[in-house]
C-alpha positions as CSV (number, residue, x, y, z in Angstrom):
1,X,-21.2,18.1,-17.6
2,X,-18.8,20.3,-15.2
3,X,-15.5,20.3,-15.2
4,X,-13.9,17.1,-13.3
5,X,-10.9,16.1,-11.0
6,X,-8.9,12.8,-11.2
7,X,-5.6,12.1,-9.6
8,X,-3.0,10.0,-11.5
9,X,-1.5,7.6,-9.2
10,X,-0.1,5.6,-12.2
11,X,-1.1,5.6,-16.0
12,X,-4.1,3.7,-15.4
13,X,-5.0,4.6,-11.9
14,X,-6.5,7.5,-10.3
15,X,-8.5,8.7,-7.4
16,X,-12.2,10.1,-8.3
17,X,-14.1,10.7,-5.5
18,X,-13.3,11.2,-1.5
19,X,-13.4,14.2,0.5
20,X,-11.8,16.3,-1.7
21,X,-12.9,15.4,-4.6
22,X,-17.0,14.8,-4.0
23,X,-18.0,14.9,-0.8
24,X,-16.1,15.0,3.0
25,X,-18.4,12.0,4.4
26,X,-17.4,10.3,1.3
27,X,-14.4,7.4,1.9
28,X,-11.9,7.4,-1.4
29,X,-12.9,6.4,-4.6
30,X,-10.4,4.6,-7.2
31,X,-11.1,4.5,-11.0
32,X,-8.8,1.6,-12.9
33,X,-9.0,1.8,-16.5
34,X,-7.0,-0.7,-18.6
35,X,-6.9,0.5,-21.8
36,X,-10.7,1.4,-21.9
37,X,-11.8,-1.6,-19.8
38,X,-12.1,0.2,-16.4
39,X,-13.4,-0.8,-13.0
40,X,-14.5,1.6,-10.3
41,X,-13.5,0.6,-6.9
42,X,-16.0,1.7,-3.9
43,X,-18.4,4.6,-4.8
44,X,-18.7,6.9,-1.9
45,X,-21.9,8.1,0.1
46,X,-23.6,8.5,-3.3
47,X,-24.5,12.2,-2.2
48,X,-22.6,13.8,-4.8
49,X,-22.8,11.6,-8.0
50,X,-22.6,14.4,-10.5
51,X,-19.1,15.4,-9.3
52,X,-18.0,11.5,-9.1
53,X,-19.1,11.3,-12.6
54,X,-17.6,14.4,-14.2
55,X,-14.3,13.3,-12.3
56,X,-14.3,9.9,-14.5
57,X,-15.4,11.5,-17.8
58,X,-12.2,13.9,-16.8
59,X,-9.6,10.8,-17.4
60,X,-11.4,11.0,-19.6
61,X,-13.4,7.8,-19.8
62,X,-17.0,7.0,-21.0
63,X,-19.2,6.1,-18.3
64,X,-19.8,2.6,-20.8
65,X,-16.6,1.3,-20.0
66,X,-17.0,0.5,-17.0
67,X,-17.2,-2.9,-16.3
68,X,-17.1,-3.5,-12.9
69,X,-18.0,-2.0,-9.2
70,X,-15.6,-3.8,-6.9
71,X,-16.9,-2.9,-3.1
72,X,-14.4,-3.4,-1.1
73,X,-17.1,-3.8,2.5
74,X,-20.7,-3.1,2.9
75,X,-20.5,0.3,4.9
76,X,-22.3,3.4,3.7
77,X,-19.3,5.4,3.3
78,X,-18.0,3.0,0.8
79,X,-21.5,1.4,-1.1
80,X,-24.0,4.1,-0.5
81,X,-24.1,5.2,-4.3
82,X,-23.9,1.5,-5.0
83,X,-27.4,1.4,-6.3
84,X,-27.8,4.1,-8.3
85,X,-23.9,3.7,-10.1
86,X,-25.0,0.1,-10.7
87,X,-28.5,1.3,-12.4
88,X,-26.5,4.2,-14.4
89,X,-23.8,2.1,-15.6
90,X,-25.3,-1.1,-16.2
91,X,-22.1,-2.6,-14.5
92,X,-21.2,-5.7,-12.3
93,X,-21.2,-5.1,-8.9
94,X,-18.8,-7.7,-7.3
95,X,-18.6,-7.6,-3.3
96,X,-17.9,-10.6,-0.8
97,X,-20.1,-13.0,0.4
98,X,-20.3,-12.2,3.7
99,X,-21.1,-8.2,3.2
100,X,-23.5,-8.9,0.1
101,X,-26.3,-9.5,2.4
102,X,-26.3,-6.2,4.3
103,X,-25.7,-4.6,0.9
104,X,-28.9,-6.7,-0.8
105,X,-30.6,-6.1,2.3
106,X,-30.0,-2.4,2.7
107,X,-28.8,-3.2,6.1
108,X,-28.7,0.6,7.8
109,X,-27.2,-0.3,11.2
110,X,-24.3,-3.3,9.8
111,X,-23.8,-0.7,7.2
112,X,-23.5,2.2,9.5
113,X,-25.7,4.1,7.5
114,X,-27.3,5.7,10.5
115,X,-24.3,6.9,11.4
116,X,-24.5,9.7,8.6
117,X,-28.2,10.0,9.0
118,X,-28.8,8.1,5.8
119,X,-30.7,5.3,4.3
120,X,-28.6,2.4,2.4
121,X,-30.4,1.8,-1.0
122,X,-30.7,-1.5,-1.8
123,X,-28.5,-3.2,-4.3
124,X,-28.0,-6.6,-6.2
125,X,-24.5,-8.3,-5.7
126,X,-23.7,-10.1,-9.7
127,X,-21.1,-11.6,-8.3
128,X,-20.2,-12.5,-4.8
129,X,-16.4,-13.7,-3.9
130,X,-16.7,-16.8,-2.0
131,X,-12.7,-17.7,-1.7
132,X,-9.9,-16.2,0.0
133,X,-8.1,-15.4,-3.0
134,X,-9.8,-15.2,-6.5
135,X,-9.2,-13.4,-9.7
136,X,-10.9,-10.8,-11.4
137,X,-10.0,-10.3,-15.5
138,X,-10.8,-6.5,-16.5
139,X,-9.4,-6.2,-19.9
140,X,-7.5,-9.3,-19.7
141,X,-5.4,-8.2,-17.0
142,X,-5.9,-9.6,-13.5
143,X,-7.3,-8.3,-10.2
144,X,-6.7,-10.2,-7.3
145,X,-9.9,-10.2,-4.6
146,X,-8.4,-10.9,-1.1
147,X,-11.0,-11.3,1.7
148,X,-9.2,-9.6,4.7
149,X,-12.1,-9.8,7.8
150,X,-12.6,-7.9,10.6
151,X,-13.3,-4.4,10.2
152,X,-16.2,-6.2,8.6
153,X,-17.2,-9.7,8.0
154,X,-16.9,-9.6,4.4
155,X,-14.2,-6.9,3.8
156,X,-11.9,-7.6,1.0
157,X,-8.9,-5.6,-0.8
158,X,-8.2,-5.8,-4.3
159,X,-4.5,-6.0,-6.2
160,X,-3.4,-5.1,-9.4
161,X,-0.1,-4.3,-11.0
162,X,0.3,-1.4,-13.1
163,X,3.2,0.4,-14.4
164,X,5.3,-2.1,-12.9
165,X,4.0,-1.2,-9.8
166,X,1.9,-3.7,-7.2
167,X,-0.7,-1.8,-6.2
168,X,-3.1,-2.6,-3.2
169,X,-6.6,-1.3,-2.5
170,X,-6.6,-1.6,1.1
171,X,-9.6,1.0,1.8
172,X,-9.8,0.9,5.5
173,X,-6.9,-0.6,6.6
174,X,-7.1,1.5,9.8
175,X,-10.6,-0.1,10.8
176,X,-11.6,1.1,12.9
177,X,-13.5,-2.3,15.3
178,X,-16.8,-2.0,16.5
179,X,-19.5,-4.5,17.8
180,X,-22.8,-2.7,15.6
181,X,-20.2,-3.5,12.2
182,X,-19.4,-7.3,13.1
183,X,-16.0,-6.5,13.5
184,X,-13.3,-9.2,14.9
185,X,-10.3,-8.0,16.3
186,X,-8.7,-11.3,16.1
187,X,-9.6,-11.6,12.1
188,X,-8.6,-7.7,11.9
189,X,-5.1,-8.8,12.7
190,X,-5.0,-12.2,10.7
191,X,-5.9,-9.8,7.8
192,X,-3.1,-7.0,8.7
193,X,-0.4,-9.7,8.0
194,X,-1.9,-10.8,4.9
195,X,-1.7,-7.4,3.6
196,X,1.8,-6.9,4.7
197,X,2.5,-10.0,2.6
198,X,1.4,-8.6,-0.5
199,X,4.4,-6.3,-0.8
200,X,2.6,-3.2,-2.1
201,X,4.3,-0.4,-3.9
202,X,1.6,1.4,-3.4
203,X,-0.9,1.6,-1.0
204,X,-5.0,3.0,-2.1
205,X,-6.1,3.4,1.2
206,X,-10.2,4.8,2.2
207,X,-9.5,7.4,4.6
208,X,-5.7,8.4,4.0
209,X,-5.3,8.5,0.6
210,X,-2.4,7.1,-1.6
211,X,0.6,5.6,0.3
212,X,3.8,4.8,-2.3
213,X,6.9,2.7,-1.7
214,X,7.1,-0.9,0.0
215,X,8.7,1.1,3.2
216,X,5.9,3.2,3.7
217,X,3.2,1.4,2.9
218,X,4.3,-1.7,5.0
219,X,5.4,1.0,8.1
220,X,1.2,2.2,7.7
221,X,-0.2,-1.3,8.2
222,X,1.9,-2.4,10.6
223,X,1.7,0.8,12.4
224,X,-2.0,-1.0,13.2
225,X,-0.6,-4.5,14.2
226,X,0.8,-2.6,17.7
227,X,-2.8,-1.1,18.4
């Protein structure tokens, strides 16, 4: 096992994998750990596993207590180590409804796996949100799913609160819309305001990394409202 890299963003939070922790194709990958009962949210490309790995072992952590793999859409960037974190850590993989078929499938053009030249390994949903709201205990503390559609159908953000702190995994806030990803613009926009109404100290976004303080992190989405 190398030497790994995790970034606090509170007590129990931290960034393990993204561009400059595992891979640059790789979108931002969040570890939660509540007092040993930890949840990984989104995995990267799945490139670079050994570096994901040692980053979460670095908390430190055991790779046994994880519970759960909370995919926050179906794209590549985001699920493409999916299958092989789910066979590794025997954990639940927990996705929405609506992106757990091109996930299951292995869906390479919905999950915009060609884009990065790659194949998206197939992988088995264990539970698939069906609501616009439901609950997640990890540790018995909640996690709040949220489906937020339109960068993809089944796009969803997740909401804890930790240190006192609410803190919102937005992943790609920023989209971005395109027809080959079923995105909906109108949806995309529905879903901006019911991020906004969360009221976020703190902001875990896919692409530009860790936003803090309701100001800022409310300025970012709406930033995307006037697009």
């Amino acid at each position: 096992m190398g030497v790994g890299n995790a970034m606090p963003i509170t007590s129990e939070i931290y960034q393990v994998g993204g561009a400059d922790f595992t891979a640059p194709e790789d979108a931002a990958v969040y570890l939660i750990n509540f007092g040993g009962h930890a949840a990984l949210v989104d995995t990267g490309c799945g490139r670079h596993m050994e570096r994901l790995l040692d980053n979460i072992q670095s908390v430190p952590l055991r790779l046994d207590q994880i519970e759960y793999l909370l995919l926050t859409h179906c794209h590549f960037d985001h699920t493409g180590g999916a299958w092989a974190l789910r066979n590794q850590l025997n954990c639940q993989v927990v996705a929405h409804d609506r992106d757990a078929v091109f996930i299951e499938q292995g869906d390479d053009r919905v999950s915009a796996a060609t884009w990065y030249g790659a194949n998206l390994h197939p992988c088995a949903v264990d539970h698939k949100l069906l609501e616009i709201e439901e609950t997640i205990d990890l540790g018995g503390r909640s996690l709040k799913a949220i489906h937020i559609p339109g960068h993809s159908p089944g796009s969803v953000a997740f909401v804890t609160v930790s240190d006192g702190q609410t803190v919102l995994f937005g992943q790609d806030v920023h989209g971005p819309l395109h027809p080959v990803l079923r995105s909906d613009a109108a949806d995309y926009y529905r879903s901006l305001q019911r991020l906004l109404e969360v009221n976020a100290d703190i902001l875990c976004e896919g692409h530009f990394g860790v936003i803090s303080g309701k100001a800022r992190v409310a300025k970012f989405i709406r930033s995307y409202l006037k697009q």
